[in-house]
Each structure stands twice: as C-alpha cells, then as structure tokens.
C-alpha positions in Angstrom: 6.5 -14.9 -0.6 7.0 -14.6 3.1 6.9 -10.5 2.7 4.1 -10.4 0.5 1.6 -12.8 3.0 3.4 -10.6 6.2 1.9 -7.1 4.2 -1.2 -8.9 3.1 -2.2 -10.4 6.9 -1.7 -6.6 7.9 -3.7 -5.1 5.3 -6.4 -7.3 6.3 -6.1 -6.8 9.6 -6.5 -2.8 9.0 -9.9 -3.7 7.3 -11.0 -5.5 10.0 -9.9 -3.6 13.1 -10.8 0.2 11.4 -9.0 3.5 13.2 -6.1 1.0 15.0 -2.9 -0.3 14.4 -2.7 -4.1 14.5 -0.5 -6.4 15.8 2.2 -7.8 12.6 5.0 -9.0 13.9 7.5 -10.7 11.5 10.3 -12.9 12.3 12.4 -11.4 9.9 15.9 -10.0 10.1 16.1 -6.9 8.6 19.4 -6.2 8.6 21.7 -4.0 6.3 24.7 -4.6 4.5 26.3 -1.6 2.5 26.8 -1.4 -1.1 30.1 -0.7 -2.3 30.1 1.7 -4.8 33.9 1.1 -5.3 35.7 3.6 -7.6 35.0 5.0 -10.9 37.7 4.3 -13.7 39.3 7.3 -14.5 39.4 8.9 -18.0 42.1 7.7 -20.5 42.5 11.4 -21.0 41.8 13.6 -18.0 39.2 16.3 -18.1 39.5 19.8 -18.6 36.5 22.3 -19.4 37.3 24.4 -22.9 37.2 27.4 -20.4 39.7 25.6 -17.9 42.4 24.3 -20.3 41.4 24.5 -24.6 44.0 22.5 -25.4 43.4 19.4 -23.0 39.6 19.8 -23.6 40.3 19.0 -26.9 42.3 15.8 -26.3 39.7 14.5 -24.3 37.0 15.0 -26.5 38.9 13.8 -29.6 39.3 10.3 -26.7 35.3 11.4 -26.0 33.4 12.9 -28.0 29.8 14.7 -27.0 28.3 13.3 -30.0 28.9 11.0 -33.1 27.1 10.3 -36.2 27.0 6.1 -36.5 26.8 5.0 -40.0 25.5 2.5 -40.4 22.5 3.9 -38.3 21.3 2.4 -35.0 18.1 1.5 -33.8 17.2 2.1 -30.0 14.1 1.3 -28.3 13.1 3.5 -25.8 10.1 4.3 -23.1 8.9 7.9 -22.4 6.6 9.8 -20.6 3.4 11.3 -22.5 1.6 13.5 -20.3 -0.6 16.4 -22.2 1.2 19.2 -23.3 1.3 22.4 -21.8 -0.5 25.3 -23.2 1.1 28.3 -25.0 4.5 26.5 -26.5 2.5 26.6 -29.4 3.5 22.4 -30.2 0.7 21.1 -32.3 -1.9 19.1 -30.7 -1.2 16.4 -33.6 2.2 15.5 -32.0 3.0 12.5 -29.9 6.3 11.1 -28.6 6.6 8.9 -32.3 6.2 11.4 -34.2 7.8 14.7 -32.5 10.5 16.4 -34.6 13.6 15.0 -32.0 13.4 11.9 -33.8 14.1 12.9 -36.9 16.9 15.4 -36.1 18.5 12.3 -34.0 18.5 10.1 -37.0 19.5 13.1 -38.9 22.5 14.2 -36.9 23.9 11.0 -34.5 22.3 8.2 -37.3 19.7 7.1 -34.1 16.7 5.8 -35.0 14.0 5.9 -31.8 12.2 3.2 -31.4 9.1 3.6 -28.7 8.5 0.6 -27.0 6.7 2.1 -23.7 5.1 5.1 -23.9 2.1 5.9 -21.2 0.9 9.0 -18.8 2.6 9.4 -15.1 -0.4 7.7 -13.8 0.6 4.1 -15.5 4.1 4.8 -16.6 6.1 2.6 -14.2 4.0 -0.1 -14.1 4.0 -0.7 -18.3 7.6 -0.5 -17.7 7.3 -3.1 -14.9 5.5 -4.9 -16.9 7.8 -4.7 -19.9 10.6 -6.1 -17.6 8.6 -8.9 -16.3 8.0 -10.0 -19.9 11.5 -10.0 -20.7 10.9 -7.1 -23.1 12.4 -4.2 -21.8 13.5 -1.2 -23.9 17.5 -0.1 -24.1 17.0 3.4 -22.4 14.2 4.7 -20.4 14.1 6.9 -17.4 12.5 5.8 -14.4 11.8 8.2 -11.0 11.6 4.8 -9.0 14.7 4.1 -6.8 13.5 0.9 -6.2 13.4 -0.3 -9.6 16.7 1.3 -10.3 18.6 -0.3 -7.3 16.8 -3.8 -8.3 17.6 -4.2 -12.1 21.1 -3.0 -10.8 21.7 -5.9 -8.8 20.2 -8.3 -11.4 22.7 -7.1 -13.8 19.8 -6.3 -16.0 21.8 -2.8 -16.3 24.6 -1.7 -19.0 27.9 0.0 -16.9 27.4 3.5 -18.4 30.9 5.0 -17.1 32.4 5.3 -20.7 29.0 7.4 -21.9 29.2 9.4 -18.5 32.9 10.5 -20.0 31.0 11.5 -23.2 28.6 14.3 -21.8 29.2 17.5 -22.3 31.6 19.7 -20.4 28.6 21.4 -18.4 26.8 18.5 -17.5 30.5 16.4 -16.7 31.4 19.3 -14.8 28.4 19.8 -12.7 28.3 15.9 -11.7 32.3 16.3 -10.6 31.9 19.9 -9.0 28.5 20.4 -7.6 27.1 16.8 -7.3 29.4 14.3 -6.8 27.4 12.0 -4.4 24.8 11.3 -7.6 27.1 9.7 -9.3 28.2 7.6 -6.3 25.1 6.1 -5.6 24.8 5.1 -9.0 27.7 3.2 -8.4 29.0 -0.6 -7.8 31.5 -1.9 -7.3 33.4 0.7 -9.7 30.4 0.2 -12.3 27.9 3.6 -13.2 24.4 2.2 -13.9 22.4 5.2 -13.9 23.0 8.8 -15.2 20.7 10.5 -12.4 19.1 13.6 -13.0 21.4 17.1 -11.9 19.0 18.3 -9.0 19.1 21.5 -6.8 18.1 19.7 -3.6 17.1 22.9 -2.2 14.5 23.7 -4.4 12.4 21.5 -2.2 12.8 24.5 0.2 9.4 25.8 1.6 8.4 29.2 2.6 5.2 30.9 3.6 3.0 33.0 1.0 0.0 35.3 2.1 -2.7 37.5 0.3 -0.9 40.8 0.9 -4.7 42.5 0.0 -5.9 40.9 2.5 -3.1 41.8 5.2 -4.4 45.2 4.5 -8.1 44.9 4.1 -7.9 43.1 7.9 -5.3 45.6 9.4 -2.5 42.7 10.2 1.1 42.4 9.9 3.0 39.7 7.9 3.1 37.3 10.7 7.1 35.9 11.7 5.5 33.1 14.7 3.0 30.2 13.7 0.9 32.0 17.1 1.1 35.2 14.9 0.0 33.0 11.7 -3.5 32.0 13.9 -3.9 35.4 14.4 -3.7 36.4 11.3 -6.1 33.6 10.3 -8.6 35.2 12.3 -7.8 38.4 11.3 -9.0 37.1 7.4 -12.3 35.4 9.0 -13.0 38.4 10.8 -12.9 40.5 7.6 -13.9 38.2 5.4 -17.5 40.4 4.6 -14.6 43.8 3.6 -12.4 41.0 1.7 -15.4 39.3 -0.5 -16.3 43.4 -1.1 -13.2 44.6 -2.4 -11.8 41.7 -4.4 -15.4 40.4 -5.9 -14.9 37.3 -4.3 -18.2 35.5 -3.0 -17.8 36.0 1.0 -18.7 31.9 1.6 -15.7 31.0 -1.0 -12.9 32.6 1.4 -11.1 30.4 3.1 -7.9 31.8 4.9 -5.6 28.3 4.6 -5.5 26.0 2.8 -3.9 22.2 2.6 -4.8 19.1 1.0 -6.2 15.7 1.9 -3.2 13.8 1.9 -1.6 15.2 4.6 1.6 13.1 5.0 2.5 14.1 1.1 5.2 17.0 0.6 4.9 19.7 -2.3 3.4 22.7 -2.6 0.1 23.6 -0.8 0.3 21.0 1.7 0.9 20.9 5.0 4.7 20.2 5.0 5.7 24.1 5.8 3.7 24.2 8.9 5.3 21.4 9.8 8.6 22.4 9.1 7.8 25.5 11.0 7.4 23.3 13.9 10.9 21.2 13.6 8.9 18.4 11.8 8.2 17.4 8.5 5.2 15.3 7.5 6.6 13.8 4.9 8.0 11.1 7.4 11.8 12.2 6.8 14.6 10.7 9.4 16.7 13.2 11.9 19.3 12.8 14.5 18.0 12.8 17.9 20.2 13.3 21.3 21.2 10.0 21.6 22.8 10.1 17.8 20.1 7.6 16.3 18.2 8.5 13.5 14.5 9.0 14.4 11.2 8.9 11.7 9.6 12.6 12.3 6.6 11.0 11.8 5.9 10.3 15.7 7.7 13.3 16.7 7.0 15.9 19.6 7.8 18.7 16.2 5.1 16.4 14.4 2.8 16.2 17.5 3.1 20.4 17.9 2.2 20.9 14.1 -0.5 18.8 14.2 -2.1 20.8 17.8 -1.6 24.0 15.7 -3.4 22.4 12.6 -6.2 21.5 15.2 -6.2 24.7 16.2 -6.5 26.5 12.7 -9.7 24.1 12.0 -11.5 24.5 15.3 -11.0 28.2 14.8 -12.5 27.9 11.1 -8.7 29.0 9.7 -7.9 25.4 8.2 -10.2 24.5 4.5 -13.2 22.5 6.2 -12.8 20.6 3.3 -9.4 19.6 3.0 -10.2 16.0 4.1 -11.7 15.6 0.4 -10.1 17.8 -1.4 -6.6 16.9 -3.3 -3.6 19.4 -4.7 -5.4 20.1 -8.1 -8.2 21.3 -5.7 -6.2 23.7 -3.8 -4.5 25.3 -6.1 -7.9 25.9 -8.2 -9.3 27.4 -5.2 -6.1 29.8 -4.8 -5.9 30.3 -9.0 -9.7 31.7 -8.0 -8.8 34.1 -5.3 -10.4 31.5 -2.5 -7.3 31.2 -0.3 -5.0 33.7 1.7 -2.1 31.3 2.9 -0.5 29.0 1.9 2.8 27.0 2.0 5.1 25.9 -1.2 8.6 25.9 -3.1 9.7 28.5 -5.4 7.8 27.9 -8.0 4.4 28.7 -6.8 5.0 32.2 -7.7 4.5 31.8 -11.1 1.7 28.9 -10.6 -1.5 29.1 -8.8 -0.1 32.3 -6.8 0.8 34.2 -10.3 -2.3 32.7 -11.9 -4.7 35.0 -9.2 -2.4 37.9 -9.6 -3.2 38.5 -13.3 -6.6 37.1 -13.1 -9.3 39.7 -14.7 -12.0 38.5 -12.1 -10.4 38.9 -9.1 -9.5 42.5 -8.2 -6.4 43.9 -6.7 -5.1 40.5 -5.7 -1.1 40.6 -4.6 0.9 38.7 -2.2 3.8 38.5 -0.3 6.1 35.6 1.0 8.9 35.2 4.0 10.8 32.4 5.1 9.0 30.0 7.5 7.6 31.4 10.9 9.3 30.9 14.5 6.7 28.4 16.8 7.4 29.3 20.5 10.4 31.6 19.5 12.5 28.8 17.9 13.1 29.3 14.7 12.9 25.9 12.8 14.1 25.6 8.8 12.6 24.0 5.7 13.2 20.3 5.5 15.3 19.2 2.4 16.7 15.9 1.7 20.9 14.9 2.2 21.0 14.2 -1.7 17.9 14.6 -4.4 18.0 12.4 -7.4 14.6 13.2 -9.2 15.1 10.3 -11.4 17.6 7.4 -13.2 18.6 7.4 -17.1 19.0 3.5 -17.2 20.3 2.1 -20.2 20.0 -2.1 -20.7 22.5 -4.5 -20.2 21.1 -6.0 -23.7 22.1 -2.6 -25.2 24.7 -2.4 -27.9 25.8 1.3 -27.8 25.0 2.3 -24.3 27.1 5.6 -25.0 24.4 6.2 -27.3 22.2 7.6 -24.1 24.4 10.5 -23.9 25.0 11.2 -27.0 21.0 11.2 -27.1 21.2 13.5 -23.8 23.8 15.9 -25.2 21.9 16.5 -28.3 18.7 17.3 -26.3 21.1 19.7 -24.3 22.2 21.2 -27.2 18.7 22.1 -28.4 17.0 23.1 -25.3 20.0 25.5 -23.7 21.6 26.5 -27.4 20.9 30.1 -28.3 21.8 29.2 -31.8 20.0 25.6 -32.0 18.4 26.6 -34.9 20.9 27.8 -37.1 22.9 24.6 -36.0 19.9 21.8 -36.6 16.9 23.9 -38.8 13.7 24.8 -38.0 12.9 21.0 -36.1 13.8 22.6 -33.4 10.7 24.9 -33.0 7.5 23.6 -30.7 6.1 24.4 -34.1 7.6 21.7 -36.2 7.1 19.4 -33.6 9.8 19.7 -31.1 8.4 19.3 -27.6 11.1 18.9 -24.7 8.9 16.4 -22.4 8.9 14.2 -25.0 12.7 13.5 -25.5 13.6 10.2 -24.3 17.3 10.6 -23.0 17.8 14.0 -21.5 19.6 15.5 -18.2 18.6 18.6 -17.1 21.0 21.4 -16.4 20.9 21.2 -12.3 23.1 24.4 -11.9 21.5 26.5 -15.0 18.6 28.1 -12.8 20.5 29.4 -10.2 23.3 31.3 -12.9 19.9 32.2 -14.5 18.8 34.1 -11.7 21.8 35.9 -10.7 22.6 36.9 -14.7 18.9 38.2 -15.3 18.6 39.6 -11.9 22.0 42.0 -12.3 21.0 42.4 -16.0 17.7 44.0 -15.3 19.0 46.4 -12.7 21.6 47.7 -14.8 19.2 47.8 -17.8 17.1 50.0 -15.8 20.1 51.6 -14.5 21.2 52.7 -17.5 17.4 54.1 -18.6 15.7 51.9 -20.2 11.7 53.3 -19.5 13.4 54.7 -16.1 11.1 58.4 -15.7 13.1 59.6 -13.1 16.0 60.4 -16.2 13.9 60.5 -19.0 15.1 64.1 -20.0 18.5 63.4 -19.1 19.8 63.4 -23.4 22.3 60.8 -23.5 19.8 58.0 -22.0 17.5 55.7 -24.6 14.5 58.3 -25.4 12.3 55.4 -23.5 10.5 58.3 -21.6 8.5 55.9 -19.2 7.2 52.7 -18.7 4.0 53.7 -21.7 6.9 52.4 -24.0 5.9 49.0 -22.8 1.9 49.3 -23.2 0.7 46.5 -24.9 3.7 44.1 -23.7 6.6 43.5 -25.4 5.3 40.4 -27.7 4.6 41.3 -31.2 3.1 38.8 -33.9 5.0 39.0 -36.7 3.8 37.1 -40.0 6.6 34.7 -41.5 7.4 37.3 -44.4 7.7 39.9 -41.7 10.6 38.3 -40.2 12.2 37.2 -43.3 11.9 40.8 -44.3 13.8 42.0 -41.0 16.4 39.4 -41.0 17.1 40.7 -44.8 17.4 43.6 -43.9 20.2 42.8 -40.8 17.6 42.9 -37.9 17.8 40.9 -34.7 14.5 39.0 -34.6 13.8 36.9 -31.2 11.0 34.6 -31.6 9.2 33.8 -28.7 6.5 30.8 -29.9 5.0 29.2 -32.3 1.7 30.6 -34.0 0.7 28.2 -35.9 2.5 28.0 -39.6 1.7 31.7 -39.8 4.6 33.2 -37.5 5.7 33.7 -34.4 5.2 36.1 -31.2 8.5 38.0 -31.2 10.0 40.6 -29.1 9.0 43.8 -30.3 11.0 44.7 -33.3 11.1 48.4 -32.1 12.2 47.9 -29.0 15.0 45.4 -29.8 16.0 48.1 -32.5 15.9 51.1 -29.6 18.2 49.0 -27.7 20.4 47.7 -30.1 21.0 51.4 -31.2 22.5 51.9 -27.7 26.1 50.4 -27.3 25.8 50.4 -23.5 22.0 49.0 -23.3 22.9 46.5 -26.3 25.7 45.4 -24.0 24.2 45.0 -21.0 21.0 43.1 -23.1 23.5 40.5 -24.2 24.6 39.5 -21.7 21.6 37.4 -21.6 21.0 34.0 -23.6 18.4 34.2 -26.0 15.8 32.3 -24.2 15.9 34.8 -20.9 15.1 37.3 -23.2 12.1 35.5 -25.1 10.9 34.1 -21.4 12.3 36.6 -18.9 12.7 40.1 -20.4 9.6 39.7 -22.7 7.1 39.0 -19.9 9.0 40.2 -17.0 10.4 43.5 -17.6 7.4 45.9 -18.0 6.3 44.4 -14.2 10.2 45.2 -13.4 9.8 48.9 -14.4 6.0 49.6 -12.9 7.4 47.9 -9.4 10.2 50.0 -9.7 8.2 53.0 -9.9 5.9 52.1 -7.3 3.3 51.3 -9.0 0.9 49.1 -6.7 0.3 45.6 -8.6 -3.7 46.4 -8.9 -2.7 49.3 -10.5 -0.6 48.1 -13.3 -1.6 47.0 -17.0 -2.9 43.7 -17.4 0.3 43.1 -19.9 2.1 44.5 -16.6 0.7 42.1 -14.5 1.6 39.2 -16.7 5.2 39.7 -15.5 4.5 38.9 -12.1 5.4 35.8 -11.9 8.3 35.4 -14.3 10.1 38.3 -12.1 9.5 36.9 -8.4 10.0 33.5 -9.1 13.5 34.0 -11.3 14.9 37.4 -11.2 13.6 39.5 -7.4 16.9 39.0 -5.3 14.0 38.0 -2.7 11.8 35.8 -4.9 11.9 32.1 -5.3 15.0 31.4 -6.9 17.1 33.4 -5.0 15.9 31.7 -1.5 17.2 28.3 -3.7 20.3 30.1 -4.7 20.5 31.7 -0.4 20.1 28.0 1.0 22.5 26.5 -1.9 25.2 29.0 -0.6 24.8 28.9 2.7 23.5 32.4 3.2 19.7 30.2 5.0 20.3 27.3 6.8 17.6 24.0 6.1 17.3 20.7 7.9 18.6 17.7 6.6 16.6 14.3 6.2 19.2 11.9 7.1 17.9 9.0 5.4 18.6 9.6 1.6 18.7 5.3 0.4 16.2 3.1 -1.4 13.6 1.6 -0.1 15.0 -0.8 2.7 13.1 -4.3 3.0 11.5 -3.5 6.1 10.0 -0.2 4.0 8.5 -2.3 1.5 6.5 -4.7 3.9 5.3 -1.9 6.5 6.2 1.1 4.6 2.7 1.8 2.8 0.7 0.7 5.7 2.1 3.0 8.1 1.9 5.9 5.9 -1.6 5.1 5.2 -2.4 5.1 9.1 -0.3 7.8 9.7 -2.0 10.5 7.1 -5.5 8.9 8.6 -4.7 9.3 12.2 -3.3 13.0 11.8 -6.2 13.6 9.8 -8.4 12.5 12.7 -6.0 14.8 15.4 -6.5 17.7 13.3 -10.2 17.4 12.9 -10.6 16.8 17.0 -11.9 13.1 15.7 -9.2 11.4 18.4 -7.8 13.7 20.9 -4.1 14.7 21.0 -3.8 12.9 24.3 -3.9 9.8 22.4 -0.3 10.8 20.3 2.0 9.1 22.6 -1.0 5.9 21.7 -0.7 6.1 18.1 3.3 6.5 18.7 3.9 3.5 20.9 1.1 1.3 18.4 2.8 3.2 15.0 6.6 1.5 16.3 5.2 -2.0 17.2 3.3 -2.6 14.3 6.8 -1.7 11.7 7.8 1.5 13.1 11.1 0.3 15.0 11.6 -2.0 12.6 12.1 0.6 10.2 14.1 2.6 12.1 16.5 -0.3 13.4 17.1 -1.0 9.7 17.1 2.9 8.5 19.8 3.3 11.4 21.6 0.0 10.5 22.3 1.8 6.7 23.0 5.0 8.6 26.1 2.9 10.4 26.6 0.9 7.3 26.6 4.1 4.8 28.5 6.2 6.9 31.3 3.3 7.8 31.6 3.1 3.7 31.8 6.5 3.0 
C-alpha cells in the first residue's frame, strides 16, 4: 500500500500546485537485483533446418513435431483482440473472433477446440484480462503487449514453462529466435524456464525519417532540406507560398499547414515529434543513453531534448508548427495529411503507404507527391533515429493451469502455415479465404514472421527490376521481337485486378490456367490478377521464371498494385501524371520494393549499412517507474508543451530539470542504472 498512497499524495499534490513539480520524497529503497534467466534445456534431438541437414530435421521433428492432431480433442480457453476490421480484405462484417473460420480448421486439423474467455477492443483489452486474473479466471493462452503483466504472472508462477512448445515451432520461426533474435528468448527466461513466446520484431522498424510534400518543394522554389536550420527555412518557404500551393493543388489556402505533430508530445510513432527530436540527439519518448561519465541518463531532461524543443519553439512562433497540435491527437494528423493539409512530417516506414500514400492517390487533391531522406544534421552533427536495444512488441503467455501448453505453438504454427503458405488452400480448403471467415487479427496464438519483410523486400525489389529488365511493358524495347509483345505501360490501363465470377475461375483452372486470387467479393468471386496478363507471362519461360520467384501473396499484394506505378516511374512519368490505377501503386512500391523506400532503410539499419542510437534501458517497468513513472511523463509532455508554445521560457529548462530529478527523476535513474550494472554483470 505504501506505493500506492506515495503516487496518490503526488497526484494530489499536482492538482493542487498546477504547472509545478511537487515535493514526493519516499523513503523507499529502490534497489535492483537481476533476474537469472539461467539456461534453456537443450533439445533431445538437436536442430537442423530441412534446408541445413534433411535428414536430422527430420529426427527432430519426429522428437517435435510442428503440429499434432489430439484425439480426443482439447478445449482451450483463450483471450484475443477484437478491433474493427480493416477495409478491402473482403471478411464479412458478420464475423467475430467466435465465429471466424480459424476455429473450425483448428478443431478440424490439431482437434483444438477455442474457447473465448476475453475478448474486447485495444482500448479495454488489458484491463478485462486484469481483471480475469484478479478473479482467478484467467484463460490458458492469451497475448498481452504489457511487460509488466508478463514479468509479474512470471514470478507468481501463474505461468506454464513453454520450452518444450518453443522446440515445436516451425523451422522458420525456431530459426529466427536462435539466429537473428536470441536475446527474446532470454528475457523470457528464468532460471532455465521460457514463459513467454515473444513476438519476432525488427527493432529497426521503429527507425524515423523525414517526409516532405515534394509539390510543394517546387511550387516554393526550395531544396530538400539535409539541417533542421534548413528544415525552418523550408517551413517558411511553404508559408510564404502557401496562396501558389492552395492554387495548384485545390487545397483551401487557411487548411495548409507546413508541420505537423500531435498533442501528446512525449509519445513516439509516426507523426509526432520523436524525429525532430532524434534529429537533435534526443528522443522524446524519454529513452536512457550513456553519458561521459558511463551512467545511463533519461533524454528526457537532456541538452538534445532542451535543443529540440527551442527549434519546435521556433517552428510555432514562426507559424511552421500546427497551431493546433496542443488539441489535436495522431488520428487528427494524419486526417489532415490523408487531405493534403500538411507538408512535413516525421514517421517509420510505413507511412508511405498510410496517410502519405492515402494523399498521393487522392482524386481531390492534385498533383500531390513526396519525397523522404534520412533525418537532418542540427548544427552540422549528424544525429540517428532512436531505436530500442531489443523490441518485444508483445508476450504469447500460456497458464500454468494449462494442460497442453505445447498446444500454443501448435496453434501458432498452424496460423503460420495459413497466413505465409502459398498453397494454404489446397492444404486446409476454402476456410482460409477472408471470405469464409478467416481474418488474421483474430487468431489467438500466432508469431509473426520477424525476418519475412525484409527477404520480402529484397526478393520483390530484384524481381521487379529484372521483370522490367527482361520487357515486360519496357517501351524503350518494345520492337525488339524476342521480348513479351507488352509494347508499353497501356498494357496495364485499368490495373491489373480483374473480377472474375466463381464459374469464371473454375472454368480457367479446368482448363490448366494459373488463377491468383487477390480478395474476397462477396460469395460471387474474387478480384484476380488479370488472366491475360498472367497468361502473357507465363508464355515466356524467362519472364515466368523470373515471376516465380515470388510467393503468391507478393504477387496478389505487390505486383498487382505495385507494378504499373513501377513501369510509369520508370519511364519518367511524373506521379500527377500517371493513371489513377497507376497511382494506386504508390505506396505498395516505396514502402516494400524502392531500394530507397521504407523497407529498405529497415533492411540498411538491420545490416549495418545506417547507423541508429540505442536506448539503453530495454527492462520492465522498475518499481521506482511504477510510483513516479506516469507522473513525470505527464509533467514532462505538459511542460514541453508550455516551452514550445513560449507559455514558460526555455530559461526555465535547467528549473524543470533540477524539479523533474527531485520529485522521481534520480530515483529512476539510480534504479534504471542499478539494472544497467546488474543486467550487464549477468549477461
């Protein structure tokens, strides 16, 4: 109870003394002591991939196998997420987590029968399943993105030791824990004992960079800026011109806003302020670095932190910075870029095929394109994106209650066998299809394939290259006789998604054709890639080849959407002069396939080819984080909020510093140094 009253009498003490930071000092001893994650019991039979050594592969699945039918069948209880689904799977509205078509094939084929004892939105998720734990009624598998929870059910024994199922996933997902990500597995660990399969994240897709309206670039006469001083003047560049920009992109003149962030300015992700941040050898996300005298150091009271938020100040006075980002959250931002408002930003990967892609192809905007670099020097030192030591995006927990805890990865193998199988529906029916019910979000027990995206990329990248190498729509060889006969890129007019009726595919696939299905239309049929075309190719040894090489969903997602863009850009074609069908590749080709788009920066950084900064603090919450941790993050966002707005002056930093470590900053970072020592004597 002691911690509890201790947050509480600060809490208070915030409502009563508004704008300060208020005297809380506990008697505690926050001190650290390391867990031992002791080591993992070795297979029976050791390991070998198929590709590494057939033979032994097969002895140690005969010892493991990736999945088992038990007869008789099994009930498991289970929690899940239920968010709304996204648009254009084509998965009925009519389907929820209960009744979704992974339930029966996991009856069908393992003889598991789901059981859904928690099942809620993001919003409320983790606190039914707190409250299912508090009442003693806690399902046998659920995944949680709380470290917290995780690291306390594991020291209540409330967890089931899950080293014999980690032995039973696949070969991919076995061999990108042991090659690529190693330290997951070991902070899962205790004392020899795996309580978690954590999710297989790229760490460096975190990664920031810094996206700009290339229209406007040219409608105001400016360079892509490399400095965060070239950045401001590019700013004003935009507000300058923003009368020419309204003009030529139909925009409303009083809607432009050059940068954008959001309200919660202490928060990571894409479109907040994290990137500048980054730019200036910070991060605002409150992340823990080495300073000169080898002590790990919160960034939150930081001279980098103290230098971003002077430049923010100075984007706002100027008019650069959204008035309105005090009130305005994420979804709000990236509205105002989906509607052509905003003309910088900073984000991960991803945004170019989100809010970025989503203005590209827009039909009310005109001409809108944009172009991205890695983040900007501030006062000629050049500063990295910020990405944590180790990234576990969240725990597969099974209970210590559970009678087949192996059956998690069995559960988790199957899923991997639908979602990354080309041939998923030959092996387990039509169930598979978003159509017949099968939505991925819903699946219960699943581990995503961390190293799948970045192969991804560098398959689909070379693939389209030599594809258009080779001539496929290439005009500058379209008389050249022994190429396809795909003259230009007109082949591609009207996209390469076709809906084909259900007796129209049965018809092809009688008559020996290849028919890719892209999604679901209703009970009707399918979009599929353009018979014709996939015959033209498939006529070709060389581009039938070279198309292959490719898994069946890259060419439903990747090829489908992104290759008509690939061929216009690599005519020149300006983006505001493509098709719309053109356009709609945009995104799919930056973000996954351009050798300078979003993945590849993941795949550079990954490799070593970028450097990134490290957060240095990568354990649970620490005690002292849970009594101060939310209060000082709530004054921190509100007091940067204030510098950036001119509300308190930028003289008063070193004040809110010196106030910020008495009232639970040092503590913190005694303790966050104390696991450093600890951690690091361990390892």
């Amino acid at each position: 109870m002691k911690k509890t009253s201790l947050l509480l009498s600060c809490v208070m003490a915030v409502a009563v003394l508004i704008g300060s930071l208020t005297g809380c000092t506990p008697k505690e001893d926050f001190s650290y002591e390391a867990i031992d994650p002791g080591t993992l019991a070795a297979p029976e039979v050791e390991f070998k991939t198929a590709a590494e050594d057939a033979a032994q592969n097969a002895k140690f699945r005969e010892k493991y196998p990736t999945m088992k039918k038990y007869d008789p069948a099994i009930t498991v209880s289970v929690g899940i997420l239920e968010d709304d689904k996204e648009a254009g799977l084509g998965v009925p509205e009519s389907v929820t987590a209960r009744t979704q078509s992974f339930n029966r094939i996991a009856e069908r084929e393992l003889g598991i029968k789901l059981e859904y004892k928690v099942v809620a939105t993001s919003s409320v998720y983790e606190q039914k399943l707190s409250a299912a734990i508090a009442a003693d009624d806690m399902p046998d598998m659920f995944a949680t993105g709380s470290a917290d929870m995780f690291a306390k059910l594991r020291d209540d024994g409330a967890l089931a030791d899950l080293t014999q199922a980690y032995y039973t996933l696949n070969d991919t997902l076995l061999e990108n824990y042991q090659k690529y990500m190693p330290e997951l597995i070991t902070s899962c660990m205790k004392e020899g004992g795996l309580y978690a399969l954590p999710q297989q994240t790229n760490k460096y897709t975190t990664a920031q960079r810094l996206y700009i309206r290339k229209d406007w670039l040219e409608i105001a006469g400016v360079e892509m800026p490399t400095s965060v001083e070239e950045l401001i003047t590019v700013g004003e560049a935009f507000l300058a011109h923003k009368k020419e920009i309204a003009a030529a992109t139909g925009v409303k003149e009083e809607n432009i806003v050059p940068f954008s962030i959001y309200k919660d300015v202490t928060f990571g992700g894409s479109y907040s302020a994290e990137g500048l941040f980054n730019a200036c050898g910070s991060s605002a996300t409150g992340a823990y670095f080495t300073g000169e005298d080898g002590q790990l150091h919160s960034s939150n009271t930081s001279d980098g932190s103290k230098a971003a938020l002077e430049v923010l100040n100075t984007m706002y006075s100027k008019g650069i910075l959204d008035p309105q980002f005090t009130t305005i959250s994420s979804t709000q931002v990236m509205n105002k870029v989906s509607a052509g408002y905003v003309g910088i930003v900073f984000g991960e990967w991803w945004v170019l095929k989100h809010a970025v892609w989503e203005v590209v192809k827009s039909s009310s905007v005109k001409g809108a394109d944009w172009v991205w670099s890695d983040l900007p020097t501030y006062k000629g030192q050049q500063n990295y994106p910020v990405v944590p030591t180790m990234l576990i995006s969240g725990y597969n927990l099974v209970s210590s209650k559970c009678a087949h805890p192996e059956a998690a990865a069995m559960l988790a193998n199957l899923f991997y066998d639908i979602y990354y199988n080309d041939n998923a529906e030959k092996i387990y029916g039509s169930d598979v299809l978003p159509s017949k019910g099968f939505y991925y979000q819903y699946v219960p027990m699943k581990i995503w394939d961390g190293m799948s995206s970045a192969q991804e990329y560098k398959r689909v990248q070379s693939v389209f290259e030599n594809l258009y190498e080779i001539g496929l729509a290439d005009s500058e060889i379209e008389k050249e006789e022994d190429k396809t006969g795909f003259a230009n890129r007109d082949i591609f007019k009207g996209g390469l998604k076709k809906p084909l009726t259900n007796a129209q595919i049965t018809a092809l696939e009688k008559a020996g054709e290849t028919v890719y299905k892209i999604s679901a239309n209703g009970d009707s049929g399918f979009y599929c890639l353009d018979p014709d075309v996939v015959r033209t190719i498939e006529k070709n040894p060389t581009l039938s080849a070279e198309f292959n090489k490719m898994r069946t969903r890259e060419k439903i997602m990747h090829f489908a959407e992104g290759y008509p863009y690939y061929v216009a850009y690599r005519n020149s074609v300006a983006t505001k002069d493509m098709t719309s069908d053109e356009r709609e590749g945009w995104g799919i080709y930056h973000e996954m396939i351009d050798d300078d788009g979003g993945y590849a920066y993941v795949v550079a950084l990954a490799e070593g080819a970028k450097k990134a900064k490290y957060n240095e603090f990568y354990g649970t919450n620490l005690s002292s984080m849970q009594v101060y941790g939310d209060y000082l993050n709530t004054q921190t966002s509100t007091y940067y909020s204030k510098f950036i707005i001119g509300q308190e002056p930028l003289s008063k930093f070193d004040t809110y510093k010196n106030t910020y470590n008495k009232n639970g900053g040092e503590t913190i970072e005694k303790q966050v140094n104390a696991w450093y020592q600890a951690t690091h004597t361990a390892d």
